[in-house]
N, C-alpha and C positions, 0 to 999 in steps of 0.2 A: 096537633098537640105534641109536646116532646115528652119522650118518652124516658123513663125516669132512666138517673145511672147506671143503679141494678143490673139493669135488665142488658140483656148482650144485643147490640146492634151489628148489621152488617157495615164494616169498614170500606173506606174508599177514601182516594187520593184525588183532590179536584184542584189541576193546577189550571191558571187565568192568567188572562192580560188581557191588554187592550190597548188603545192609543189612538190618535190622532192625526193628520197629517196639516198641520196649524191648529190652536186651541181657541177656537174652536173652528171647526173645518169637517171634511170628511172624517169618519172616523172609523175602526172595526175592535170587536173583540172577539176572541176566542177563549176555549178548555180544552182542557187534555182530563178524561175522568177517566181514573185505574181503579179496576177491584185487585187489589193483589192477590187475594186469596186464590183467585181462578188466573189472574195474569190478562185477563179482557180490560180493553181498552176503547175509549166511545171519546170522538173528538167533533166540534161543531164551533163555527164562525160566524159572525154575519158582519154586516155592515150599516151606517148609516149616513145619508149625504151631508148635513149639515149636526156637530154633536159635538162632544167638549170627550179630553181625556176622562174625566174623573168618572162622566156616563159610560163611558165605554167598559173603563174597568169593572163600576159595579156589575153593568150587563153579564160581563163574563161569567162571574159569581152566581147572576140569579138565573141564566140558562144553563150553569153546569148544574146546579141544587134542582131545579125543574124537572132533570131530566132523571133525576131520580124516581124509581117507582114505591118504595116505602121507606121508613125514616131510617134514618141510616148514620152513622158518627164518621163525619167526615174532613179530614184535615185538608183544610182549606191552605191552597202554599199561592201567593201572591205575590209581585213584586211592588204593591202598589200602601203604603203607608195609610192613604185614606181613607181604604176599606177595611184595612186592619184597625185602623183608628175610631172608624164611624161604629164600628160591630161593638169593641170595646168599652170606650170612652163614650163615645157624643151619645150613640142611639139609646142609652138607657136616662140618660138627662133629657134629650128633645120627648121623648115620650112621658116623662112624669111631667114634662112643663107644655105639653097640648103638641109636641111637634112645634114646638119653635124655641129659637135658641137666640143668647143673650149678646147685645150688638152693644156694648157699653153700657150706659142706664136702661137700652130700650132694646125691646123686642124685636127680632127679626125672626123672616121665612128660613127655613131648612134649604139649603141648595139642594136639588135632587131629592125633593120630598117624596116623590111619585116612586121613583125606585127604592130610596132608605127604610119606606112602608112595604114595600115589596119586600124585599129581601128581610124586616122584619117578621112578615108571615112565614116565610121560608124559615127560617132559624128557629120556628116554633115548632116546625116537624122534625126539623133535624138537631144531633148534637155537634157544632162543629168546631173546630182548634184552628187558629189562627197560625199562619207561617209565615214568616216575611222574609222573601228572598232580594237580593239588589239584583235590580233589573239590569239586562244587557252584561251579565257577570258569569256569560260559558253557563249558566244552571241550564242541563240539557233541555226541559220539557217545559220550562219560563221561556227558553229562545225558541224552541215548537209552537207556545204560544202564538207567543210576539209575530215569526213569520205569518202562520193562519191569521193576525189580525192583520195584518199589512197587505195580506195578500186580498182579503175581502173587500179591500176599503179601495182599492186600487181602482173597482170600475167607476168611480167619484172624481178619478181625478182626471 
């Protein structure tokens, strides 16, 4: 459940990426999660053999939130448009319209239902603020990412 504004949460900084090595192909994502208040830092990667960029970003997202142990306001710094887009925009229309969203006159499935429903129970415990960095742009802890994902996905290829 989120916790109302009021109330003071513990802050954190959960920077992500992800990517792929062809779309779909191998793929890996990683986090870099900062508490600044204490200056502790918790970083984690994984991989998967067959998976699409836009899987991989959200991964990122929903294993750094995970790894939180209570709710917490967390400004989410991504380079990735579609997670900042899906959180904003699409997720609160696919959810009033059953999880499905509008293909012209007709109806279509949500791509990434399985995760967009994840990461919307996530976002229920937590308050978090979207960031949008351009990716591959020198942003120190976006290119720390990026490595840790590239480096995961490597025994794939």
């Amino acid at each position: 459940m989120a916790k109302p504004p009021s109330e003071k949460l513990p802050e954190v900084v959960l920077f992500t990426d992800g990517g792929c090595s062809g779309n779909p192909g191998p793929g890996g994502w990683a986090y870099v999660l900062r508490h600044p208040a204490s200056g502790k830092e918790l970083e984690a990667s994984g991989a998967e053999r067959q998976t699409t960029n836009n899987r991989m970003e959200m991964l990122a997202v929903i294993q750094g939130l995970q790894a939180l142990k209570r709710p917490t306001h967390v400004q989410l710094v991504t380079d990735s448009v579609y997670v900042g887009r899906g959180i904003k925009e699409w997720m609160p229309k696919w959810k009033a319209n059953g999880w499905r969203r509008r293909s012209g006159k007709h109806w279509a499935e949500v791509k990434n239902e399985d995760l967009w429903r994840h990461l919307d129970e996530l976002l229920q415990e937590h308050q978090v603020d979207f960031v949008h960095v351009r990716g591959h742009s020198g942003h120190p802890e976006n290119e720390r990412c990026d490595r840790l994902a590239v480096a995961a996905y490597q025994k794939y290829l």
